[in-house]
KOLMAR-40801 format. One record per residue: residue number from 1; residue in three letters; x, y, z of N, C-alpha, C in turn. Coordinates in pm, whole numbers. Example, Ala and Ser with C-alpha at 12.3 -4.5 7.8 and 13.67 -1.06 7.14 Angstrom:
BEGIN
+-----+------+--------+--------+--------+--------+--------+--------+--------+--------+--------+
| pos | code |    n.u |    n.v |    n.w |   ca.u |   ca.v |   ca.w |    c.u |    c.v |    c.w |
+-----+------+--------+--------+--------+--------+--------+--------+--------+--------+--------+
|   1 |  ALA |   1319 |   -569 |    780 |   1230 |   -450 |    780 |   1320 |   -330 |    780 |
|   2 |  SER |   1285 |   -225 |    708 |   1367 |   -106 |    714 |   1290 |      3 |    787 |
+-----+------+--------+--------+--------+--------+--------+--------+--------+--------+--------+
END
This chain:
BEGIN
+-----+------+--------+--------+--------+--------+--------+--------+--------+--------+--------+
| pos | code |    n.u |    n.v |    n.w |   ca.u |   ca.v |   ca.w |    c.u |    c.v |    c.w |
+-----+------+--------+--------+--------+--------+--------+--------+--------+--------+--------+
|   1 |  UNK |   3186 |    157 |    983 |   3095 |    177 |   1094 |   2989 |     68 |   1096 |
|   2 |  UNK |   2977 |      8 |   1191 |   2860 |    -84 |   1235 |   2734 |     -6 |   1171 |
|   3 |  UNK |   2680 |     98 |   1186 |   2548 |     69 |   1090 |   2543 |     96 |    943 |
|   4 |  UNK |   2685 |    116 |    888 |   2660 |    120 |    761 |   2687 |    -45 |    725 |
|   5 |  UNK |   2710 |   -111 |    801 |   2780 |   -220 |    808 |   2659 |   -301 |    771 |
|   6 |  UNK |   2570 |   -317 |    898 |   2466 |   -399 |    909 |   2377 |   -347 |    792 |
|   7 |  UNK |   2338 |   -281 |    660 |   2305 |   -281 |    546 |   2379 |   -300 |    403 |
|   8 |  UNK |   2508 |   -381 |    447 |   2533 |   -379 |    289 |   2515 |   -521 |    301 |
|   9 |  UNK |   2477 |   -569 |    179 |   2495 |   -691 |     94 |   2475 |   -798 |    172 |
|  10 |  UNK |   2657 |   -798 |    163 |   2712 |   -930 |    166 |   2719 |   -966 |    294 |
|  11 |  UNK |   2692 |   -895 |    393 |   2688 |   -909 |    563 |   2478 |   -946 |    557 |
|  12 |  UNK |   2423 |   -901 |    486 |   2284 |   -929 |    477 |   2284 |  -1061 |    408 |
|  13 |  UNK |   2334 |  -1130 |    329 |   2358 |  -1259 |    302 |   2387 |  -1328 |    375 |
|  14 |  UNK |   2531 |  -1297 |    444 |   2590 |  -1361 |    531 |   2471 |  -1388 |    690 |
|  15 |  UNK |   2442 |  -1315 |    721 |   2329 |  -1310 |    794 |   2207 |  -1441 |    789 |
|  16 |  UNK |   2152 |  -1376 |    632 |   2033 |  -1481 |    607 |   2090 |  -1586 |    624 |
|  17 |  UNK |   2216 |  -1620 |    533 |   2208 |  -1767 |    524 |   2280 |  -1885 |    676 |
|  18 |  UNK |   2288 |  -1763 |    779 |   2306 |  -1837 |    899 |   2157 |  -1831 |    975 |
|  19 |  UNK |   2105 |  -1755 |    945 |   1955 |  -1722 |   1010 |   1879 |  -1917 |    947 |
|  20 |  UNK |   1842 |  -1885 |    798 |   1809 |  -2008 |    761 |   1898 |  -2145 |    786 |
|  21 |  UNK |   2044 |  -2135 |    826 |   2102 |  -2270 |    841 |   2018 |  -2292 |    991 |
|  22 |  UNK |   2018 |  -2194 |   1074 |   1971 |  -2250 |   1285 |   1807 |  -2270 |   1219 |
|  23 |  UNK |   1724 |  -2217 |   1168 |   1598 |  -2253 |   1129 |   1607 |  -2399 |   1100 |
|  24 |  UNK |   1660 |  -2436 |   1000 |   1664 |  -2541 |    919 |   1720 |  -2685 |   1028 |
|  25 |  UNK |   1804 |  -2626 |   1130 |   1829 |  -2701 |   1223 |   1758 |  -2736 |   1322 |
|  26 |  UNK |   1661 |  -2634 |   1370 |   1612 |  -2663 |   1452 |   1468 |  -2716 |   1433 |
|  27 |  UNK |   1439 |  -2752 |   1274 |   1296 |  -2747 |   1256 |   1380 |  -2936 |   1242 |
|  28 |  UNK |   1477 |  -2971 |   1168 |   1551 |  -3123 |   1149 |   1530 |  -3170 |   1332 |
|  29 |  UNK |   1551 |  -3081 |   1447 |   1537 |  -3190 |   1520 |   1455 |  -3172 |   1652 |
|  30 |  UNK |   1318 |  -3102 |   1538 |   1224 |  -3130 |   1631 |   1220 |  -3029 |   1752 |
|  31 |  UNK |   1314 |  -2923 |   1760 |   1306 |  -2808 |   1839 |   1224 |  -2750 |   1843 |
|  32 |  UNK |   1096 |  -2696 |   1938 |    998 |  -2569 |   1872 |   1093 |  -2430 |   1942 |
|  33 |  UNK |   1073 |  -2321 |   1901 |   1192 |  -2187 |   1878 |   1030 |  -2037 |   1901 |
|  34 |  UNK |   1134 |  -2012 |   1949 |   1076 |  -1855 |   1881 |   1153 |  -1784 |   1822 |
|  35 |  UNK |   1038 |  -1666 |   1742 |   1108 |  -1562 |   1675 |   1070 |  -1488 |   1695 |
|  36 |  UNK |   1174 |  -1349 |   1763 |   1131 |  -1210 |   1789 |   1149 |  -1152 |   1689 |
|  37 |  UNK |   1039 |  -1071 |   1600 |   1026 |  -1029 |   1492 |    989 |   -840 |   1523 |
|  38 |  UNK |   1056 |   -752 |   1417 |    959 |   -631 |   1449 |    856 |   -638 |   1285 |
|  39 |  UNK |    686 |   -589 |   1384 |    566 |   -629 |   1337 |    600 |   -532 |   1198 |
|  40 |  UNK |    658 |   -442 |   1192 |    675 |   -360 |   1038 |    657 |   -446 |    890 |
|  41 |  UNK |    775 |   -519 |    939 |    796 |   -697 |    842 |    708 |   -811 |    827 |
|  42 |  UNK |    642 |   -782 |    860 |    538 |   -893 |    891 |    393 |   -896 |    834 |
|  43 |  UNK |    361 |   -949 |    764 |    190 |   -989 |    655 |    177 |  -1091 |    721 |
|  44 |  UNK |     14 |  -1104 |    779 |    -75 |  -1175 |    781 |   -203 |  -1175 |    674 |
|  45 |  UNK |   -207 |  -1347 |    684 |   -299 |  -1328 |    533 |   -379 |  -1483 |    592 |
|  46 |  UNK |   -478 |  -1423 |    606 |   -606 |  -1293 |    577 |   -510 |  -1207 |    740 |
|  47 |  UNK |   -543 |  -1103 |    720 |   -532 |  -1022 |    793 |   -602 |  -1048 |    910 |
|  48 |  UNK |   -501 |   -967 |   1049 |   -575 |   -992 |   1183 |   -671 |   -891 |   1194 |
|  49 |  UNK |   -794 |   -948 |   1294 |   -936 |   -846 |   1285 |   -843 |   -730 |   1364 |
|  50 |  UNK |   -887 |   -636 |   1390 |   -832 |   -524 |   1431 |   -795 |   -488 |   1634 |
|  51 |  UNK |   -919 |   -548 |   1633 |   -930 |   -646 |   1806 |   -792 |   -671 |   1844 |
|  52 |  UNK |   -729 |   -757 |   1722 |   -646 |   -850 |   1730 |   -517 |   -777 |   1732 |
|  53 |  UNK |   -479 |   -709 |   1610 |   -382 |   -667 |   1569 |   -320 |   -514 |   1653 |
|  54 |  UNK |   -408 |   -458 |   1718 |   -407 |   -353 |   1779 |   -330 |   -384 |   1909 |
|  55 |  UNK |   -374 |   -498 |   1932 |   -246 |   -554 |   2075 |   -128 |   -653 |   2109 |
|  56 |  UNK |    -65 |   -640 |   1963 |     10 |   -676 |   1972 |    111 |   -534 |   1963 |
|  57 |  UNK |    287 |   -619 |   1953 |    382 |   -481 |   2001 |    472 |   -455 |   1875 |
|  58 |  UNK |    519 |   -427 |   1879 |    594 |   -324 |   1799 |    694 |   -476 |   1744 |
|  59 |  UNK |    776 |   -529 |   1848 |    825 |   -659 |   1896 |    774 |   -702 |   1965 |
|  60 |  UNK |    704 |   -821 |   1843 |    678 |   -918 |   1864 |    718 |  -1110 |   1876 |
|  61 |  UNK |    687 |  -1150 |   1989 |    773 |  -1295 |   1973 |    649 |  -1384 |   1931 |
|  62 |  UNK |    666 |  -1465 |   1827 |    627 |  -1570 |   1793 |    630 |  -1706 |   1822 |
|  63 |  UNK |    598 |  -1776 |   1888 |    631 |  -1925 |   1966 |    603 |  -2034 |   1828 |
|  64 |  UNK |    668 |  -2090 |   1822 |    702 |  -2206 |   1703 |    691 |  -2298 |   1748 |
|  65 |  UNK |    554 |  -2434 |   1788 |    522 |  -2500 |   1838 |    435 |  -2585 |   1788 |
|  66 |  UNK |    380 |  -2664 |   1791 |    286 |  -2773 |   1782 |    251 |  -2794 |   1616 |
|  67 |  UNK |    126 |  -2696 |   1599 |     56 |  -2710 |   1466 |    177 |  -2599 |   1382 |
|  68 |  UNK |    190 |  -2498 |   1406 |    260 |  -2353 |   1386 |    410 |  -2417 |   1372 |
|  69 |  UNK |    457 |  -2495 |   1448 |    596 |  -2596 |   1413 |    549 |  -2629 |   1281 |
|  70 |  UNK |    498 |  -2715 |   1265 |    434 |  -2859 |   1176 |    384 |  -2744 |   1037 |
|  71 |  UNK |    391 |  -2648 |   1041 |    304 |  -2581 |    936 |    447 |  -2501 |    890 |
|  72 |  UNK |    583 |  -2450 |    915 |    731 |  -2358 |    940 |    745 |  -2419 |    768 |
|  73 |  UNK |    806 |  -2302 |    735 |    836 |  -2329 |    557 |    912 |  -2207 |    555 |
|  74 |  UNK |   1056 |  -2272 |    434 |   1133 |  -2164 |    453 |   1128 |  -2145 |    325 |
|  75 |  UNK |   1084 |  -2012 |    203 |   1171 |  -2069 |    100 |   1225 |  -1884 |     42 |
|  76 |  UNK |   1324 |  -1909 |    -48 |   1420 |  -1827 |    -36 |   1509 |  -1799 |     67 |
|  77 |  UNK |   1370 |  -1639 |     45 |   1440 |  -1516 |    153 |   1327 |  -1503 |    235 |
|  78 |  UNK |   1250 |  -1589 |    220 |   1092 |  -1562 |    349 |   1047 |  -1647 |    413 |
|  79 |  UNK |   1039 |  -1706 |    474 |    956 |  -1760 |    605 |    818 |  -1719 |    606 |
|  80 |  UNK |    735 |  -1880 |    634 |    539 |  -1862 |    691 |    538 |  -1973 |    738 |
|  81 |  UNK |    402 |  -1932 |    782 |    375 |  -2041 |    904 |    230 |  -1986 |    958 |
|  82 |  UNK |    163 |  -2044 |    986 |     23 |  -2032 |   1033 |     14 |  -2070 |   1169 |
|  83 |  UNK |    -73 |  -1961 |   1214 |    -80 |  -1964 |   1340 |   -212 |  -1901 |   1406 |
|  84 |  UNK |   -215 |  -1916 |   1557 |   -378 |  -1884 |   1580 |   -370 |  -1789 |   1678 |
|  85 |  UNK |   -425 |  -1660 |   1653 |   -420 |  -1559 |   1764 |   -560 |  -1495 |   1804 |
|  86 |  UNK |   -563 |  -1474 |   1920 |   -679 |  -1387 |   1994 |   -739 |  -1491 |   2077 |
|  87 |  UNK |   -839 |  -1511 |   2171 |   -947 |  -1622 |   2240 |  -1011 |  -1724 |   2130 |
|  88 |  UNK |  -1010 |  -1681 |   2043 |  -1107 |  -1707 |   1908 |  -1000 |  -1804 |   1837 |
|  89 |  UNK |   -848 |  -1796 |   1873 |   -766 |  -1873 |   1783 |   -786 |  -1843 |   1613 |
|  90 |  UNK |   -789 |  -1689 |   1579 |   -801 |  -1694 |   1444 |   -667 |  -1722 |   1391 |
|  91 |  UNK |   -755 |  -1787 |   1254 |   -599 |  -1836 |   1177 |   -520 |  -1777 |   1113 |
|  92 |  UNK |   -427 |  -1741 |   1062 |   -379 |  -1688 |   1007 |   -256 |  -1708 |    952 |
|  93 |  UNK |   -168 |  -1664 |    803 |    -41 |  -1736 |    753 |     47 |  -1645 |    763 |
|  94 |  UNK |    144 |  -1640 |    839 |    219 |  -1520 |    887 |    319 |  -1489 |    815 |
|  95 |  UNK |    355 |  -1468 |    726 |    503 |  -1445 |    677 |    615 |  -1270 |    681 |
|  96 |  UNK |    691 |  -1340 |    647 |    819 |  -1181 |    664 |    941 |  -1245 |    581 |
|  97 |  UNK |   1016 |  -1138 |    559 |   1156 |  -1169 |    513 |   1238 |  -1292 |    606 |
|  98 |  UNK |   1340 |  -1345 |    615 |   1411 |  -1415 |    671 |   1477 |  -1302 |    758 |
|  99 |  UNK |   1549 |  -1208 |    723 |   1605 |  -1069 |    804 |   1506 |  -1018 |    928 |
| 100 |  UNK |   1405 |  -1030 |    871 |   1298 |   -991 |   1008 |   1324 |  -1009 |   1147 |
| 101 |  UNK |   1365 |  -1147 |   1102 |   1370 |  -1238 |   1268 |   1478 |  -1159 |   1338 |
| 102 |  UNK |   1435 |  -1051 |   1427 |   1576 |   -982 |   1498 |   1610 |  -1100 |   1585 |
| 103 |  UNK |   1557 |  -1204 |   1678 |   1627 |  -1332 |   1757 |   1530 |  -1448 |   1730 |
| 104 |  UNK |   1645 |  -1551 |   1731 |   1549 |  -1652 |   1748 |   1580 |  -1703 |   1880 |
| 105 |  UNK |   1514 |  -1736 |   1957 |   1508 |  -1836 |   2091 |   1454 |  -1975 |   2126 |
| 106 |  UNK |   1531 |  -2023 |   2240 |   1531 |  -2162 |   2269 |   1487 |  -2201 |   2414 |
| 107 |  UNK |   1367 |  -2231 |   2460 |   1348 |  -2168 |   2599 |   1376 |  -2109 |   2656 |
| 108 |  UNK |   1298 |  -1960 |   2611 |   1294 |  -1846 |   2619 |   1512 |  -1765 |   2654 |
| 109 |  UNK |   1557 |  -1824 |   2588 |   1686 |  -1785 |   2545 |   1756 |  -1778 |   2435 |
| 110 |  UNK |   1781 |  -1662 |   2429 |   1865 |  -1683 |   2266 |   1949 |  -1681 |   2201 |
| 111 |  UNK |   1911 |  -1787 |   2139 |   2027 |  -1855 |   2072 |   2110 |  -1796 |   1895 |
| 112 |  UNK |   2029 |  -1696 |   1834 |   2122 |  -1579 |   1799 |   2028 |  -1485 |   1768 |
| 113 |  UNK |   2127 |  -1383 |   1743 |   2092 |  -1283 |   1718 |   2107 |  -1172 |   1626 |
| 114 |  UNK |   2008 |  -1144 |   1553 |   2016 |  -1083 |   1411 |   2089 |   -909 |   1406 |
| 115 |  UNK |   2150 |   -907 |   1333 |   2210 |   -751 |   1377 |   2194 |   -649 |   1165 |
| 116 |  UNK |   2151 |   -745 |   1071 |   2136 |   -708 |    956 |   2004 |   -650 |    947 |
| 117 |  UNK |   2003 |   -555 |    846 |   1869 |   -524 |    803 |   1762 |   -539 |    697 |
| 118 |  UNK |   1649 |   -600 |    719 |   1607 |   -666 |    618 |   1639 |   -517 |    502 |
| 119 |  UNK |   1648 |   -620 |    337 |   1649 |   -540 |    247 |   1511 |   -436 |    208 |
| 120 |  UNK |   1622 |   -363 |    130 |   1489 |   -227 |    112 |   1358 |   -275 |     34 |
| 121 |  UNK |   1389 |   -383 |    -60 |   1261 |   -405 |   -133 |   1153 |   -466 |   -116 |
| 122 |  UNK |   1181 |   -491 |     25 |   1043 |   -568 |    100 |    958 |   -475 |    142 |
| 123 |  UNK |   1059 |   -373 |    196 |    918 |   -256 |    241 |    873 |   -146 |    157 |
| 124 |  UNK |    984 |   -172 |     26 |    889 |   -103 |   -116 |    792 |   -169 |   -145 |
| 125 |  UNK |    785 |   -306 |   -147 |    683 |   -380 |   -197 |    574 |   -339 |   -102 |
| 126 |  UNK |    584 |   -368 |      9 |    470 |   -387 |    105 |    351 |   -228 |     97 |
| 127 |  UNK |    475 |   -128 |     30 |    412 |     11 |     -1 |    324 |     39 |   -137 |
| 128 |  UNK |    395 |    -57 |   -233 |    294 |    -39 |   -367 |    209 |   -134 |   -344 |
| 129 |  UNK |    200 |   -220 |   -245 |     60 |   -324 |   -219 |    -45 |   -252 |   -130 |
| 130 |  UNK |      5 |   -155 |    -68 |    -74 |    -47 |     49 |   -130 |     41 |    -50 |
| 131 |  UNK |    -82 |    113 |   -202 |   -134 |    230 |   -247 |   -246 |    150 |   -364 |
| 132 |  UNK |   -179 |     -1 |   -390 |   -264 |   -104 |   -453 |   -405 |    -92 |   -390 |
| 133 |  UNK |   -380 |   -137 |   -301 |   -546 |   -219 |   -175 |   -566 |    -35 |   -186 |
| 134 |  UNK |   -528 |     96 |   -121 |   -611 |    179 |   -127 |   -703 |    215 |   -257 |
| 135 |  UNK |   -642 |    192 |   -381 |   -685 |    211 |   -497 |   -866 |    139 |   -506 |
| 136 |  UNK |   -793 |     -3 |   -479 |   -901 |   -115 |   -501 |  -1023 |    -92 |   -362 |
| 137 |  UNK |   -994 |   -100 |   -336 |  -1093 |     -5 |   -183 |  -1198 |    129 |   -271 |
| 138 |  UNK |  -1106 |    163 |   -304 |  -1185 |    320 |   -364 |  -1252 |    322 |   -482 |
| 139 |  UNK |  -1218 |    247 |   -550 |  -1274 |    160 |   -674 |  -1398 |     79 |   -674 |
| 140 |  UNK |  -1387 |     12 |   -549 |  -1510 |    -88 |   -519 |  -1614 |    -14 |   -484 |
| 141 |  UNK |  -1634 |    109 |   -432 |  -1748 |    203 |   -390 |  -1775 |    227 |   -539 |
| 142 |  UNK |  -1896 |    251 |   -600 |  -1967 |    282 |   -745 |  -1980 |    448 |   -753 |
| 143 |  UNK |  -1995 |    500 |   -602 |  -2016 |    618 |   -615 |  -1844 |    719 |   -626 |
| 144 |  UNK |  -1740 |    646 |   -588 |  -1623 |    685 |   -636 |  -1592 |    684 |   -813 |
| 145 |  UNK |  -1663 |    615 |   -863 |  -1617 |    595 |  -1012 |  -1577 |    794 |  -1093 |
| 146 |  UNK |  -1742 |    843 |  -1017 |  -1729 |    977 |  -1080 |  -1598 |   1071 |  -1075 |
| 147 |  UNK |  -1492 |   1042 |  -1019 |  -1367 |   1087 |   -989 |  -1277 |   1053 |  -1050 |
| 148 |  UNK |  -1287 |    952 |  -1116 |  -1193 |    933 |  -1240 |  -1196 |    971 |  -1364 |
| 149 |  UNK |  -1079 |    983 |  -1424 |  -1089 |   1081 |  -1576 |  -1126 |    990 |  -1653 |
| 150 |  UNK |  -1171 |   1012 |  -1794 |  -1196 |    915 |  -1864 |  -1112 |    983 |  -2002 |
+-----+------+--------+--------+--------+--------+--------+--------+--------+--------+--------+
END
C-alpha cells in the first residue's frame, strides 16, 4: 500500500537522495527554486517574533533567491538557509530535514514532488528540545527553584 510505502526506508532514501541530487542542481546553475515545506519540520534560529510566525501557513513556500540562494547549504539529511521575514526583514536560519520539502518549484511550477515521509527522529528530537527549553524556562525563574526535590 502506498502509505505504508511512503515510510519505509529505502523509498525515504531513495527520495532524499533525488530531493538533494535537483537541489544540488539547481543551486550548480544558478536557478533560484522554491520549497513548499509543511511548517511542523521546520526550526528557525533565533526564532520568528510571534507577529511573525503566527501568519504564516501550515504550507509554507519558501522562495530561494538572491541572498537566501547565496546563503542554501545542504549537508546530510538537512538543509538551511537564511532568510528575512516580516516588513522588518528579520533574519533568520531556517532549517528542516531534506524530506520536508513536500515540492520544490521552478517559476512557480513544479518540478518534483515529494511523496516520502520525513523520518521519525526528527520530530522526536524536536520534542525532547521542546520538554528541554520548557525545563530551562522554568529553571530560569528563582522563584521556581522551591519545586524541586533535593
Amino acid at each position: 500500500m502506498l502509505i505504508d510505502m511512503v515510510k519505509e526506508e529505502e523509498f525515504q532514501n531513495l527520495t532524499e537522495a533525488h530531493l538533494k541530487d535537483m537541489l544540488f542542481y539547481l543551486l550548480a546553475s544558478e536557478q533560484p527554486f522554491g520549497l513548499l515545506c509543511n511548517l511542523e519540520h521546520v526550526t528557525f534560529d533565533p526564532p520568528l517574533p510571534e507577529e511573525i510566525a503566527s501568519n504564516l501557513q501550515e504550507l509554507t513556500l519558501f522562495m530561494i533567491a538572491g541572498y537566501t540562494f547565496e546563503s542554501f547549504e545542504i549537508e546530510e539529511d538537512k538543509l538551511f538557509f537564511e532568510a528575512g521575514f516580516g516588513p522588518d526583514n528579520f533574519g533568520s536560519v531556517v532549517s528542516m530535514p531534506v524530506l520536508a520539502v513536500l515540492q520544490i518549484l521552478v517559476e512557480e511550477t513544479p518540478i518534483l514532488i515529494n511523496m516520502a515521509q520525513p523520518r521519525p527522529y526528527f520530530r522526536e528530537a524536536r520534542a525532547e528540545e521542546g520538554v528541554k527549553s520548557s525545563l530551562e524556562t522554568f529553571l530560569s525563574n528563582p522563584e521556581n527553584r522551591k519545586f524541586l526535590k533535593k
